[in-house]
GUFI-391771 format. One line per 8 residues: number of its first residue (from 1); their letters; for each residue x, y, z of N, C-alpha, C. Coordinates in nm, 4 decimals. Each point is the difference from the previous one (the first is absolute). Layout:
# residues N
NUM) a) X:Y:Z:X:Y:Z:X:Y:Z | ...
This chain:
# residues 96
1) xxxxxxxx) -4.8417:15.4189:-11.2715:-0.0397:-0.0256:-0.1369:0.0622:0.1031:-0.0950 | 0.0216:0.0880:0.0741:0.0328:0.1760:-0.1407:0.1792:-0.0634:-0.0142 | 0.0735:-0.0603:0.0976:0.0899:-0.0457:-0.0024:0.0680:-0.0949:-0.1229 | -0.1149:-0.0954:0.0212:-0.0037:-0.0953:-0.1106:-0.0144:0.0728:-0.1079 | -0.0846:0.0508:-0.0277:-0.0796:0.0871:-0.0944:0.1641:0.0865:-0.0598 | 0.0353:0.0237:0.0447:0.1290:0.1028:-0.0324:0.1226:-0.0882:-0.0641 | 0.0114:-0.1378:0.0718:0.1322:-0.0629:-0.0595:-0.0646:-0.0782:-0.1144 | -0.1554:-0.0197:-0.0400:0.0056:-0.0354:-0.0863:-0.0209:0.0632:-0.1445
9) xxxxxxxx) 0.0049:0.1081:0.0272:-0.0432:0.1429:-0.0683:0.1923:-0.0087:-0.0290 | 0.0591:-0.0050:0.0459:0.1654:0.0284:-0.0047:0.0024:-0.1271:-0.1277 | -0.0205:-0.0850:0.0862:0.0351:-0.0987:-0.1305:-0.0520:-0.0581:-0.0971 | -0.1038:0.0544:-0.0391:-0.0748:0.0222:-0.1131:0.0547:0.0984:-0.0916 | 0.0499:0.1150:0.0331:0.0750:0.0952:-0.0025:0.1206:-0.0417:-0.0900 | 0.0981:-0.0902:0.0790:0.1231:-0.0496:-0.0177:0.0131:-0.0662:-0.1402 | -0.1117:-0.0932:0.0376:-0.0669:-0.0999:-0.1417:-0.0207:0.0699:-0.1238 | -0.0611:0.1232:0.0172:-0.0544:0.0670:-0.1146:0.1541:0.0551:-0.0693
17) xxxxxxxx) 0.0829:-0.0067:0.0782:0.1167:0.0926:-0.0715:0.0968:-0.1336:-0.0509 | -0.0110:-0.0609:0.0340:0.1048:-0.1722:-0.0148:-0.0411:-0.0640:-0.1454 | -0.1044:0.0368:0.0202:-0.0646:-0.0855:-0.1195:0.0558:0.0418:-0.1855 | -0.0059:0.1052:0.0247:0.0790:0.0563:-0.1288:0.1110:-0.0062:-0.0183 | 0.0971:-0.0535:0.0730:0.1594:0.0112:0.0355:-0.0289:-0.1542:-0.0248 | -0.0544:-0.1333:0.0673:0.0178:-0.0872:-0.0462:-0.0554:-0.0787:-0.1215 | -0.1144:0.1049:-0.0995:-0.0958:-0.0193:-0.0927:0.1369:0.0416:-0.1510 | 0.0649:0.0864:0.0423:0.1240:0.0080:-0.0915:0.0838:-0.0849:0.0116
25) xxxxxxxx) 0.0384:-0.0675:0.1365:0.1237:-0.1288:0.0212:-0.0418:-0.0859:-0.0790 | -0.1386:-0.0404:0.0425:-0.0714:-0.1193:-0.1001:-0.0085:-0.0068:-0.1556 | -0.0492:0.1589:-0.0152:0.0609:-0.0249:-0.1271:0.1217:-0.0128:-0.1233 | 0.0928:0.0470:0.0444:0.1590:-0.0411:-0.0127:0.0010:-0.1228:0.0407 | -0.0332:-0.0736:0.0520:-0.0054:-0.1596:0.0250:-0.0336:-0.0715:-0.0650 | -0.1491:0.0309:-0.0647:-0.0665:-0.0753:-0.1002:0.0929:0.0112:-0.1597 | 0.0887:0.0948:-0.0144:0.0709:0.0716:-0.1300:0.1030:-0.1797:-0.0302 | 0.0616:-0.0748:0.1315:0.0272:-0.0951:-0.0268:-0.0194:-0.0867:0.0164
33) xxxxxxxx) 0.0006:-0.1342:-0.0462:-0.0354:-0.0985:0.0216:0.0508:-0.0830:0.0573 | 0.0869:0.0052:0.0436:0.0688:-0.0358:0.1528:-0.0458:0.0403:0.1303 | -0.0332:0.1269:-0.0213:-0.0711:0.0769:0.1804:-0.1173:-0.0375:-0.0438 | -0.1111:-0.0598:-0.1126:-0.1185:0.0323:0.0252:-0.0949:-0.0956:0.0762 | 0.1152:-0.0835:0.0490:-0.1040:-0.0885:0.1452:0.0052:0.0650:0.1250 | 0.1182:0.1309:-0.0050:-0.0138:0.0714:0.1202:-0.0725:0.1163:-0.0374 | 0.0221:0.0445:-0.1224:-0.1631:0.0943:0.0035:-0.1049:-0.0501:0.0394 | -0.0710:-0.1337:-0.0373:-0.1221:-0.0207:0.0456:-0.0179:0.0065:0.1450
41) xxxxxxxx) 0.1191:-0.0665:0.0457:-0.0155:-0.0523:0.1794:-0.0101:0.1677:0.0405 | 0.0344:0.0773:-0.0358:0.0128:0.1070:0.0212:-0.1559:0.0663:0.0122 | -0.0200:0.0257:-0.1539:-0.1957:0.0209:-0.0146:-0.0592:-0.0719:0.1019 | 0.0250:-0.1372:0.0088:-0.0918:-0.0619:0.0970:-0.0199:0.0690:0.1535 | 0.1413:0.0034:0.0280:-0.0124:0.0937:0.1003:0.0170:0.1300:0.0399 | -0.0265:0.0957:-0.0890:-0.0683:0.1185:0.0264:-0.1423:-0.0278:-0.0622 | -0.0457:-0.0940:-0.0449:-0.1756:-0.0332:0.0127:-0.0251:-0.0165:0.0753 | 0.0538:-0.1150:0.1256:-0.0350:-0.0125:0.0927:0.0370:0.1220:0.1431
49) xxxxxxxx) 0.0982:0.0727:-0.0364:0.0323:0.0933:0.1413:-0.1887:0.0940:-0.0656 | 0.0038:0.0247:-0.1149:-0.1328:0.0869:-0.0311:-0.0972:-0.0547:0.0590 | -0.0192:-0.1301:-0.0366:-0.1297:-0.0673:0.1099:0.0129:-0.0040:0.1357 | 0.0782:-0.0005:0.0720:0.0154:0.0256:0.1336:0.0256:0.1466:0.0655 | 0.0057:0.1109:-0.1024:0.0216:0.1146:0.0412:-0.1909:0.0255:-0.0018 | -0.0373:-0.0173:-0.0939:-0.1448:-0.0056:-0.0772:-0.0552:-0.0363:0.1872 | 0.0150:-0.1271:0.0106:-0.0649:-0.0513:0.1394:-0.0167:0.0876:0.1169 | 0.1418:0.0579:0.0053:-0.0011:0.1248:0.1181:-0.0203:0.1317:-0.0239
57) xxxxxxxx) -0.0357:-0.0005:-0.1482:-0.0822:0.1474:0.0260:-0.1218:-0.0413:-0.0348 | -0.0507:-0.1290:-0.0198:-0.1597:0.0204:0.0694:0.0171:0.0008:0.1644 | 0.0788:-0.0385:0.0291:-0.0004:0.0154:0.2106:0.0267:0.1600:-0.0258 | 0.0829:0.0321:-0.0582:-0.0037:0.1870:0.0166:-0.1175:0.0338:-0.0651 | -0.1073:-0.0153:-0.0450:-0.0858:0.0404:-0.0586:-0.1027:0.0421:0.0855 | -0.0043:-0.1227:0.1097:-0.0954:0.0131:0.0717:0.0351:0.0497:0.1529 | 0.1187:0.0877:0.0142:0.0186:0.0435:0.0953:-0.0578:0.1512:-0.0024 | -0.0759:-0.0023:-0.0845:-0.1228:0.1289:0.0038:0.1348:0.1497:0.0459
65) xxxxxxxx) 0.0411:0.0231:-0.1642:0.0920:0.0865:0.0364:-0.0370:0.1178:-0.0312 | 0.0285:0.1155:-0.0367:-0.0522:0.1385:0.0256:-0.0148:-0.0240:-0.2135 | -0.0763:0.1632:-0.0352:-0.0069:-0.0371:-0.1040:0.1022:0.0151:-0.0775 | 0.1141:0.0959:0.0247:0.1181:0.0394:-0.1080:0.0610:-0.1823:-0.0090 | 0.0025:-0.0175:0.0895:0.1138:-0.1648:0.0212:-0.0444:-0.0539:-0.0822 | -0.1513:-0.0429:0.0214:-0.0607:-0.1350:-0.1097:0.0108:0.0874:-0.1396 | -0.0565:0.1232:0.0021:0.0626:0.0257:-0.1477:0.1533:-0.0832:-0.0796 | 0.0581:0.0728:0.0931:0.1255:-0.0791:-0.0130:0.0192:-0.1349:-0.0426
73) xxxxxxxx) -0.0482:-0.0504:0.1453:-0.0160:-0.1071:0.0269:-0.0129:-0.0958:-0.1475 | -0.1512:0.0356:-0.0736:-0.0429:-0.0508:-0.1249:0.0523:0.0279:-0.0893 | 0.0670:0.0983:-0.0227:0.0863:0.0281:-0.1296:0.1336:-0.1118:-0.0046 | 0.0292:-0.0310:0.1062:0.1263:-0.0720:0.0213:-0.0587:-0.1523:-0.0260 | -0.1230:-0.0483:0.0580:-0.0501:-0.1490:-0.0153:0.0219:0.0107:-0.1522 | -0.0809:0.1015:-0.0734:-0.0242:-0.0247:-0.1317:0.0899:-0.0550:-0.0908 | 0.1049:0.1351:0.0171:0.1410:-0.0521:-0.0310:0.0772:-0.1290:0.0174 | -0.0145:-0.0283:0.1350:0.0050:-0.1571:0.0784:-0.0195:-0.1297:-0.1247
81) xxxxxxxx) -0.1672:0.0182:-0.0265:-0.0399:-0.0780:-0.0410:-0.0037:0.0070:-0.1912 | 0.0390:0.1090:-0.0095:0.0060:-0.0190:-0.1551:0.1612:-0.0373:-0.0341 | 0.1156:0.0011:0.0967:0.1295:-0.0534:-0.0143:-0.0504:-0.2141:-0.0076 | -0.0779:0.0703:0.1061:-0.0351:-0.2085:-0.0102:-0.0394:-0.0516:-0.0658 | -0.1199:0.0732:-0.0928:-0.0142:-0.0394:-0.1174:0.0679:-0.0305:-0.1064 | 0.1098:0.0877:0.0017:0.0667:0.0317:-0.1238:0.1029:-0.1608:0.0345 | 0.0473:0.0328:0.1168:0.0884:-0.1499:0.0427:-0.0620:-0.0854:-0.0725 | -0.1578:-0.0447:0.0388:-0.0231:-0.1006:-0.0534:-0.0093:-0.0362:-0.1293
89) xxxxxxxx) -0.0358:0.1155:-0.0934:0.0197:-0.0326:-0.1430:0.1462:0.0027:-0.0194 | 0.0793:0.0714:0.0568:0.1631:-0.0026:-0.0818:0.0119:-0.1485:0.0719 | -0.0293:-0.0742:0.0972:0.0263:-0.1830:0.0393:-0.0592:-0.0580:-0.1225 | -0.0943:0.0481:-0.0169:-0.0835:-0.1050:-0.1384:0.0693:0.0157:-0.1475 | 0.0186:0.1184:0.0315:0.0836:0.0029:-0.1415:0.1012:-0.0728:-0.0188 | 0.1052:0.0014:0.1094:0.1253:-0.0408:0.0093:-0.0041:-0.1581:0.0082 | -0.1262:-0.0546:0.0638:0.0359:-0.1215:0.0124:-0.1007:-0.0911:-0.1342 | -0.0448:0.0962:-0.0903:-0.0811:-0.0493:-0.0850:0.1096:0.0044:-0.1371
């Protein structure tokens, strides 16, 4: 389990650093109106890699990890989940 617990801790990790590198692609995308059906497809899916990263750190959540980790651990969901948020209003905006 600490196994699991570790590669998904890695790529939660990975996620947290990607997201800003492709949160700038997207937006240079949206600037035209030619790329901006691949900006969205884009948002859509880093909404969705967020909801599925989201999924496996509730499975890392509950691998009852020491306390520095889940510190961690939660600072990173938070982050997680306020990028997903934000996805979802910059989708609504864009497609409104």
């Amino acid at each position: 389990m600490a196994e699991l617990s570790d590669i998904l801790k890695e790529e939660l990790l990975k996620l947290s650093k990607q997201i800003p590198e492709n949160l700038q692609f997207v937006s240079s995308l949206l600037q035209s109106d030619t790329q901006a059906k691949l900006g969205i497809e884009t948002l859509f899916s880093l909404y969705n890699q967020c909801s599925r990263f989201l999924t496996l750190a509730d499975l890392y959540e509950k691998a009852n990890l020491e306390i520095q980790q889940e510190r961690e651990f939660q600072n990173l969901k938070k982050e997680l989940n306020d990028y997903r948020a934000f996805f979802q209003e910059l989708i609504t905006d864009t497609l409104t």
